[in-house]
C-alpha positions in Angstrom: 0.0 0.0 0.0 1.6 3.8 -1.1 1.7 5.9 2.0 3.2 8.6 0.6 3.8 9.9 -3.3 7.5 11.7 -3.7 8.2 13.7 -6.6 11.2 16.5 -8.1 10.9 20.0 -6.2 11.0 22.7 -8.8 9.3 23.4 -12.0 6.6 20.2 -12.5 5.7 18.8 -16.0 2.9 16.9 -17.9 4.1 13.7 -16.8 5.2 14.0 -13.1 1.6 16.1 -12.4 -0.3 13.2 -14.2 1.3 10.2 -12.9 1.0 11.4 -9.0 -3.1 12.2 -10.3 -3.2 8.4 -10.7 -1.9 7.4 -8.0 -3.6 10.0 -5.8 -6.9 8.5 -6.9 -5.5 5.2 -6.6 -4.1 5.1 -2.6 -4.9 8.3 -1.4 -1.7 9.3 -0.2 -0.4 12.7 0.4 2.4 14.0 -2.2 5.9 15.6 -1.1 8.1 17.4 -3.5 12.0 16.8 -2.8 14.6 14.4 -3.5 14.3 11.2 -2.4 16.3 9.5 1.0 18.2 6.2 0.1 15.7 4.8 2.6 12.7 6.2 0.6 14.1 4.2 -2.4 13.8 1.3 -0.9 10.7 1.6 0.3 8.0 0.1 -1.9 5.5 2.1 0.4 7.0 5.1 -0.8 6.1 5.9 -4.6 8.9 8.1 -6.1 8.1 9.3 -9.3 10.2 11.0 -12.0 13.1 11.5 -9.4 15.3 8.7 -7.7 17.3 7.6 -10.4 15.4 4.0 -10.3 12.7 2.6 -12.7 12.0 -0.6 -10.1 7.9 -1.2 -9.6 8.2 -3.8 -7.1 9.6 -0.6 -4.8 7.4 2.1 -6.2 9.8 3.2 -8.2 9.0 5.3 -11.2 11.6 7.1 -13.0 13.2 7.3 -16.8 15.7 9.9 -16.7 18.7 7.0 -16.7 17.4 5.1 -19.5 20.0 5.4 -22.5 19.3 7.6 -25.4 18.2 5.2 -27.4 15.5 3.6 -25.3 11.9 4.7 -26.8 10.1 7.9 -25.7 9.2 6.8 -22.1 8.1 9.5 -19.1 7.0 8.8 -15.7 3.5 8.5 -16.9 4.0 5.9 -19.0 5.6 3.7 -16.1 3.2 4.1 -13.6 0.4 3.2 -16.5 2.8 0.2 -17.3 2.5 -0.7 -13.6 -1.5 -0.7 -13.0 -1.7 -2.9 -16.5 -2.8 0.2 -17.8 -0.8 1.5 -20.5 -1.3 -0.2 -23.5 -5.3 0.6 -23.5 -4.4 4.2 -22.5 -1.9 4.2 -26.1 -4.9 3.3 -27.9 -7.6 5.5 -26.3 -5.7 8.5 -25.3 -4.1 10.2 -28.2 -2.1 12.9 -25.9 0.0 10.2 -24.4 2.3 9.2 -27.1 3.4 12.8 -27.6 3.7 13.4 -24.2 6.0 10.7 -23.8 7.9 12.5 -26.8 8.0 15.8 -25.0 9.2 14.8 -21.7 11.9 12.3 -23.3 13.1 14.3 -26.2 11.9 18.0 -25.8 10.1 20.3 -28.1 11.6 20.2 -31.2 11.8 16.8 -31.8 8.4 15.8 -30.6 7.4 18.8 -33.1 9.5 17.2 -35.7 8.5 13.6 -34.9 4.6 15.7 -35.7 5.0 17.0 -38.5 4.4 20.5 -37.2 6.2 23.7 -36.6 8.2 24.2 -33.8 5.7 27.0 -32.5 3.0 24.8 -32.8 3.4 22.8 -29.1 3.8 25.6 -27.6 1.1 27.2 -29.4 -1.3 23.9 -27.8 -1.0 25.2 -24.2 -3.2 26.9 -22.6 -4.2 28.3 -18.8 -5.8 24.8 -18.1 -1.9 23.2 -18.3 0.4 26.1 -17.1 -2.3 27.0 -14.0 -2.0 23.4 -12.5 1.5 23.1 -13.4 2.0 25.9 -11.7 0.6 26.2 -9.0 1.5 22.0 -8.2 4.8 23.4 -8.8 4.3 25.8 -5.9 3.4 23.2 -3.4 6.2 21.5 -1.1 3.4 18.8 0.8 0.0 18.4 -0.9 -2.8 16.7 1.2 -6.5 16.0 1.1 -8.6 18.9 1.2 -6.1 20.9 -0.9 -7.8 22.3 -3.6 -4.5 21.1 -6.1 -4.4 17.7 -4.2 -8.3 17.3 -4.6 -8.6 18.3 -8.5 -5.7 16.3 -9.3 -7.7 13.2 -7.3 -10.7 14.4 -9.9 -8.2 14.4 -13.1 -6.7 11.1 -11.7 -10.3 9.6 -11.2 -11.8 10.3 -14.4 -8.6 9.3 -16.3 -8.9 6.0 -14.5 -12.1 6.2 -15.3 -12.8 6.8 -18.9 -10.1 4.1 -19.8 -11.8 1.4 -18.0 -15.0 2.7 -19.5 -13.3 2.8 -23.0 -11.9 -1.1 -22.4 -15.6 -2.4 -21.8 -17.1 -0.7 -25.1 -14.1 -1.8 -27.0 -14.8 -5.3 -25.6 -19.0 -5.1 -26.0 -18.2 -3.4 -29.5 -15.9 -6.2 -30.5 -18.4 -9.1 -29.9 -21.0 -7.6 -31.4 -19.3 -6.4 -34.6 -19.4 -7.7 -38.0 -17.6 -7.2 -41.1 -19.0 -7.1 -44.3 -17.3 -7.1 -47.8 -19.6 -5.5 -49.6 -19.7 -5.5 -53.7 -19.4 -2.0 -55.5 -19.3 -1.9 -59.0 -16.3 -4.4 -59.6 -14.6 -3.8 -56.4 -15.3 -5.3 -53.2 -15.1 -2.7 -50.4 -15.0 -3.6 -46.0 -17.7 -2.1 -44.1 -18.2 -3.0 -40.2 -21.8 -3.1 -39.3 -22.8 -2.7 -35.1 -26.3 -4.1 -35.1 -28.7 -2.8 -32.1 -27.5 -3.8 -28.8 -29.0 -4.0 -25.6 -28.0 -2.3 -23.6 -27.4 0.4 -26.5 -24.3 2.4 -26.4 -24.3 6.4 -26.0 -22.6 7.2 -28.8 -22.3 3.9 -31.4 -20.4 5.7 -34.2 -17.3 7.0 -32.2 -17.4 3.9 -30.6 -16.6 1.6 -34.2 -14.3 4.2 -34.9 -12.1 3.6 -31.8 -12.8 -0.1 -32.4 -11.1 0.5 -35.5 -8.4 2.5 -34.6 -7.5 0.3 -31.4 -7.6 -2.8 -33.9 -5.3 -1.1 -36.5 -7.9 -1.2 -39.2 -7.9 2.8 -40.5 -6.4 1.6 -43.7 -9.3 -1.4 -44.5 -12.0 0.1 -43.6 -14.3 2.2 -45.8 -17.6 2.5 -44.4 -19.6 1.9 -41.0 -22.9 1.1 -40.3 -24.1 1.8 -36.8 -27.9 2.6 -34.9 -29.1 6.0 -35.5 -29.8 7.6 -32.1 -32.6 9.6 -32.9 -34.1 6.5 -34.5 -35.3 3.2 -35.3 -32.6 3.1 -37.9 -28.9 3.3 -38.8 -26.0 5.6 -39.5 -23.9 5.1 -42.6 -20.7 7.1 -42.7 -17.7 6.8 -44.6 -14.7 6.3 -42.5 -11.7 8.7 -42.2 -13.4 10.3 -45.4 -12.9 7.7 -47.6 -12.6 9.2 -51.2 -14.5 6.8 -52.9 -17.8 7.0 -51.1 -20.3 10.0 -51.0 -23.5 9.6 -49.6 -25.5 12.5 -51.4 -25.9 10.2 -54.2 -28.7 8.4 -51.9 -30.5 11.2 -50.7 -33.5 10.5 -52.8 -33.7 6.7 -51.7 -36.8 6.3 -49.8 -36.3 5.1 -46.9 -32.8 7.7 -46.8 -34.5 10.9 -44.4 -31.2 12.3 -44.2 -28.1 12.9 -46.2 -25.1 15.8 -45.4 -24.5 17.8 -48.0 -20.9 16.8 -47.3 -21.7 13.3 -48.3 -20.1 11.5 -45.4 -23.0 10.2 -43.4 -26.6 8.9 -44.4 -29.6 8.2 -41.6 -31.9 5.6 -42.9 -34.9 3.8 -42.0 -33.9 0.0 -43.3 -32.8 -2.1 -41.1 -32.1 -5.0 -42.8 -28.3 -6.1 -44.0 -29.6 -6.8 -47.3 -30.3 -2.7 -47.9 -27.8 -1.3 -45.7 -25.2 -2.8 -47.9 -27.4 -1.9 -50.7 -27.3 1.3 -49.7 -23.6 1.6 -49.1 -22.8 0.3 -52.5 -25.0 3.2 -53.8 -22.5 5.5 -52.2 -19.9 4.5 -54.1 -18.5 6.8 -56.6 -16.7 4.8 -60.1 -13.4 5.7 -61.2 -13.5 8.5 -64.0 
């Protein structure tokens, strides 16, 4: 059991802040800011996170900043993830964390390089929401409950904690309800995954076949998804990642199609029945020039 959460004194970043969230809302525990004693090191009730010289989870020990140079992008986050069986889920479902990992690991330039973007551009993400608790965590010495930093970052740690293990059971409901379809357009054959109705239905079934997707690797297979319409009887029909070959306007005057965007990637219809969904999808299909 964690009686106590030790991090670096001085300025705090992404990963240090995040990782003692988790494991606030995990023990409880009150946080101190300063080096660590040789004892404390030892101690496995004693977390020590992103300081200590020691990655060693079987003693609470969370740091990176002695892995070599070429180890991959690894932060203090990522450990403590690694060490609640959590990481890999939180990879898939939490975009932010891989380029964390590159910021903390490799600094701003690369991790803007390794994105593609300007320099400017990570700096140009931040806002008061990050540099606020940053700073004023960085403030603190001893953080407790019923400090107002300790307490939001047991909410940020909580809901984290939360939304992954929500995310893990509708990846897992998604995936045994989920079928794939190769449906026939023209003289091609294209995949479409189709979510029939559930019970108990899911709040939001089209972002959740798209992180089915994503966490499977699929993005390059896929073209369409089928999914229940909320606001109806129905289903959804969207192209995925904006497939360039599918445009749904061109089944706006289908009967039982009550809604097409002008856009062309997403349908709402009133069939229900595999036979016209993929019907309907291969009607979307635009043929080569």
């Amino acid at each position: 059991m964690i009686t106590t959460i030790l991090t670096h004194p001085g300025g705090a970043h992404k990963d240090d802040l995040l990782a003692a969230c988790i494991l606030i809302a995990t023990h409880g525990a009150p946080v101190v800011r300063r080096d660590p004693t040789p004892e404390e090191v030892a101690d496995p009730s004693v977390a020590i996170v992103d300081v200590g010289g020691s990655h060693d989870p079987a003693l609470s020990n969370f740091d990176h900043h002695h892995f070599p140079r070429e180890h991959p992008p690894t932060c203090a986050l990522s450990l403590v993830l690694k060490d609640l069986g959590l990481y890999d889920d939180a990879l898939k479902f939490c975009d932010w964390l891989e380029p964390a990992e590159w910021f903390d690991s490799r600094g701003p330039k690369r991790t803007a390089e390794w994105l593609g973007v300007p320099r400017k551009a990570i700096s140009q993400l931040n806002s008061p929401v990050d540099s606020t608790l940053l700073r004023r965590f960085a403030q603190k010495s001893e953080l407790a409950a019923g400090d107002t930093v300790y307490e939001f970052m047991r909410i940020v740690g909580d809901d984290l904690l939360t939304y992954l293990k929500e995310a893990r059971e509708r990846l897992d409901f998604v995936g045994s309800h989920i079928q794939r379809w190769s449906v026939p357009c023209g003289d091609e054959n294209i995949d479409t995954l189709f979510l029939p109705r559930t019970t108990p239905e899911l709040d939001e079934p089209s972002n959740s076949v798209a992180s089915y997707i994503r966490a499977q690797g699929l993005d390059a297979d896929i073209a369409a998804i089928v999914y229940p319409d909320r606001r109806g009887g129905g289903y959804g029909i969207a192209r995925h990642e904006d497939h360039p070959r599918l445009d749904f306007v061109r089944v706006q005057d289908e009967p039982d199609v009550h809604f097409a965007h002008k856009s062309g990637f997403v349908c709402k219809t009133s069939a229900s029945t595999p036979e016209r969904l993929k019907e309907l999808v291969s009607k979307g299909w635009v043929p080569k020039a």
